[in-house]
Backbone as CSV, one residue per row, in Angstrom:
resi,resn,N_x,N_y,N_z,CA_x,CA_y,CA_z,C_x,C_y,C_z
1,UNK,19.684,-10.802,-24.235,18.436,-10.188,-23.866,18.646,-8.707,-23.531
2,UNK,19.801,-8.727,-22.532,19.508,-7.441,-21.906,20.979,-6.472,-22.471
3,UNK,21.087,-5.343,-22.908,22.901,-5.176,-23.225,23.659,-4.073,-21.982
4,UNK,24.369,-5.529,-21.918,25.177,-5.196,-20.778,25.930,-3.971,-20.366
5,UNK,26.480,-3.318,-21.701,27.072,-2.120,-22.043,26.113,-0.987,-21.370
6,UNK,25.071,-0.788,-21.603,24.461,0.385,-21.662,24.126,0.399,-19.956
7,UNK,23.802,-0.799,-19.254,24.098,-0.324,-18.076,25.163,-0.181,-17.152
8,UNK,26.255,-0.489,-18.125,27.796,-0.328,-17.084,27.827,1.299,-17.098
9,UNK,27.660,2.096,-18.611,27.649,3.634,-19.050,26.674,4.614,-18.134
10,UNK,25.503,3.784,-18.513,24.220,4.695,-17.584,24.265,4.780,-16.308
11,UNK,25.028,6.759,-15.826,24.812,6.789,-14.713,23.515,6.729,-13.775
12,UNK,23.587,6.390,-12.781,22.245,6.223,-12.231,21.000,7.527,-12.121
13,UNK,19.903,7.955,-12.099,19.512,9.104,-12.288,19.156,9.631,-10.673
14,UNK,19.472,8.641,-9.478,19.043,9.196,-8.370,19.709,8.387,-7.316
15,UNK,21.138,9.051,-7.336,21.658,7.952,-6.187,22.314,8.864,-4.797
16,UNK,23.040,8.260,-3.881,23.470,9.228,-2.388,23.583,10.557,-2.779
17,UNK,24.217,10.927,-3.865,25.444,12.344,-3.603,23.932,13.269,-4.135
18,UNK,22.706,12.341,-5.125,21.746,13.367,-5.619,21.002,13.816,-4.712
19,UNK,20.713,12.710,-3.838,19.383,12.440,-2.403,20.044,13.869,-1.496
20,UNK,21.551,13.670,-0.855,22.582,14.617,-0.456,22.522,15.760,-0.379
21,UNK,22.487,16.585,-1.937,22.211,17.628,-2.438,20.423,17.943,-2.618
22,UNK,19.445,16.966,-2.596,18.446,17.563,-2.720,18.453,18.438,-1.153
23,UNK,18.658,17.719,-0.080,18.632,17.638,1.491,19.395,18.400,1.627
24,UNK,20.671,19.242,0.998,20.919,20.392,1.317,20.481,21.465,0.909
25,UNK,19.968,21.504,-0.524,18.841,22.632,-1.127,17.650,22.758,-0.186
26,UNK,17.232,21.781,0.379,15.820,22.096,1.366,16.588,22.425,2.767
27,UNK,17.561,22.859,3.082,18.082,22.710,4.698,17.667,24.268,4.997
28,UNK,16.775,25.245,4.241,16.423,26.346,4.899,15.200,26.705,4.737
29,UNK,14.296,25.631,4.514,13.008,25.753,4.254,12.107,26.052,5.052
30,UNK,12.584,25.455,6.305,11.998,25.880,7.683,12.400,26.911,8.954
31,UNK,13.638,27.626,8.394,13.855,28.496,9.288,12.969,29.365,9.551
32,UNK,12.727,29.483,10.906,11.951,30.169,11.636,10.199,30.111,11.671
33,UNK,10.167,28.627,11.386,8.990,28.034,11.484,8.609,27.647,12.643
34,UNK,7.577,27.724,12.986,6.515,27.207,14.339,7.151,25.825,14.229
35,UNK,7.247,25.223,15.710,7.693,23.755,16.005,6.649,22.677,16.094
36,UNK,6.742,22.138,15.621,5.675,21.187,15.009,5.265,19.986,16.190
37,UNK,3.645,19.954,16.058,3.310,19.004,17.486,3.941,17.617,17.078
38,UNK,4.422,16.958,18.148,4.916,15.848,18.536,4.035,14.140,18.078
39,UNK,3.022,14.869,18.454,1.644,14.064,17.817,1.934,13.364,16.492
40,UNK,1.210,14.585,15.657,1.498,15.192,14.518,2.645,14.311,14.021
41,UNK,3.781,14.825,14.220,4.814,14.330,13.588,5.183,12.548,13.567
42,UNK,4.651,11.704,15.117,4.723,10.754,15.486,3.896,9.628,14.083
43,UNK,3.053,10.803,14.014,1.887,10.007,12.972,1.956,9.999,11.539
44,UNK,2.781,10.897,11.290,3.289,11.323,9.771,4.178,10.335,9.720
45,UNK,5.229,10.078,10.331,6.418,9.110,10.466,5.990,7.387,10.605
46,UNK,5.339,7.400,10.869,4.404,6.127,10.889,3.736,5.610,9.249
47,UNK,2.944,6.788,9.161,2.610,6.418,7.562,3.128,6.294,6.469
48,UNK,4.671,6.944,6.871,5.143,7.188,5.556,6.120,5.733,5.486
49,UNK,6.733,5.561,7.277,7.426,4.066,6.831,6.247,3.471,6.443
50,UNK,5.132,2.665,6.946,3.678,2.001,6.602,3.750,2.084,4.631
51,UNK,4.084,3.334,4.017,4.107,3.218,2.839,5.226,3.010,2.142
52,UNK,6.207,2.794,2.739,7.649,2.239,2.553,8.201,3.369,1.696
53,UNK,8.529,4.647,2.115,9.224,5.709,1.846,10.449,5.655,3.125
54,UNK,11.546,6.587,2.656,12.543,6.710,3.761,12.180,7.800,4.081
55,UNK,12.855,7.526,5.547,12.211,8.524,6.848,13.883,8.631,6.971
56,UNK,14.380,9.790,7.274,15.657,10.180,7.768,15.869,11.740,8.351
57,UNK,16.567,11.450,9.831,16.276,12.454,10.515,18.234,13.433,10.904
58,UNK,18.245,13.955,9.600,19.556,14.600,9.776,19.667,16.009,10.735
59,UNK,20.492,16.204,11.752,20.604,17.031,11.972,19.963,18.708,12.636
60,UNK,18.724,17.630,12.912,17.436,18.222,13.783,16.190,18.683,12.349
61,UNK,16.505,18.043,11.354,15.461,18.158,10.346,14.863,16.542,10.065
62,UNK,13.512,16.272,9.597,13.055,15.069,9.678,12.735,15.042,7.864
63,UNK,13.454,14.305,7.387,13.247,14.156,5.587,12.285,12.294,5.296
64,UNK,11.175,13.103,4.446,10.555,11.835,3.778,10.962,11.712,2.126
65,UNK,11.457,10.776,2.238,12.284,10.181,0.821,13.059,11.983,-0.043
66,UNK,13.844,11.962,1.262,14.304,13.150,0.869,13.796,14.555,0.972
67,UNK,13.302,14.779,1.443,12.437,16.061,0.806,11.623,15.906,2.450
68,UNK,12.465,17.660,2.974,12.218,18.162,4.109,10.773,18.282,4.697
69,UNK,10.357,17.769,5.528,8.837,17.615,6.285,9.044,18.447,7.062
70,UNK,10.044,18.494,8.136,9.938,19.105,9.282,11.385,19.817,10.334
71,UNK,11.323,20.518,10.553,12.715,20.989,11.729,12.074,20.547,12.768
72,UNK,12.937,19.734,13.465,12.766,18.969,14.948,13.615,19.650,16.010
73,UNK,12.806,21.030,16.896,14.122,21.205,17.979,14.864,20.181,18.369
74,UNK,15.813,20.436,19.218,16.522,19.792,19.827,16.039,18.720,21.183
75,UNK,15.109,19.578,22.123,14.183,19.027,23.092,13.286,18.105,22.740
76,UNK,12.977,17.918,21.398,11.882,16.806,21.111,12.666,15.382,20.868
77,UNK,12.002,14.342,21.664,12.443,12.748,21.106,11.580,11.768,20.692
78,UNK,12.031,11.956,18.988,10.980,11.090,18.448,11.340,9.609,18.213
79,UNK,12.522,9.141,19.115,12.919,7.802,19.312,12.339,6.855,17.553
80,UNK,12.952,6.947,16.621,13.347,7.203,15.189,14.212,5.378,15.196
């Protein structure tokens, strides 16, 4: 049915090391941006798990399925 070959060959088109590198191309998107209400952000993070996207919060930046939403000072806890 299915040939086995072509998916041992076919690298994947979107896996860690790509997600990785998108999330370091966006890591200066927000410098020196206004800090974003707490609210706001509580509620964005809600909908997006609710729509079953990944929510991942590296390094004081908050990424939805990769792709930078927000810089989170340090003082904010969005208990994640």
């Amino acid at each position: 049915m299915y040939n086995q070959d072509y998916f041992k060959t076919r690298a994947p088109s979107m896996g860690v090391g790509m997600g990785v590198a998108i999330m370091m191309q966006n890591a200066g998107a927000f410098v020196g941006a206004p800090a974003p209400d707490l609210a706001s952000i509580h509620a964005q993070i809600r909908k997006a798990k609710a729509e079953g996207r990944t929510v991942t919060m590296v390094n004081g930046a908050l990424y939805f399925d990769y792709q930078m939403v927000a810089r989170i000072p340090p003082h904010f806890d969005l208990n994640l």
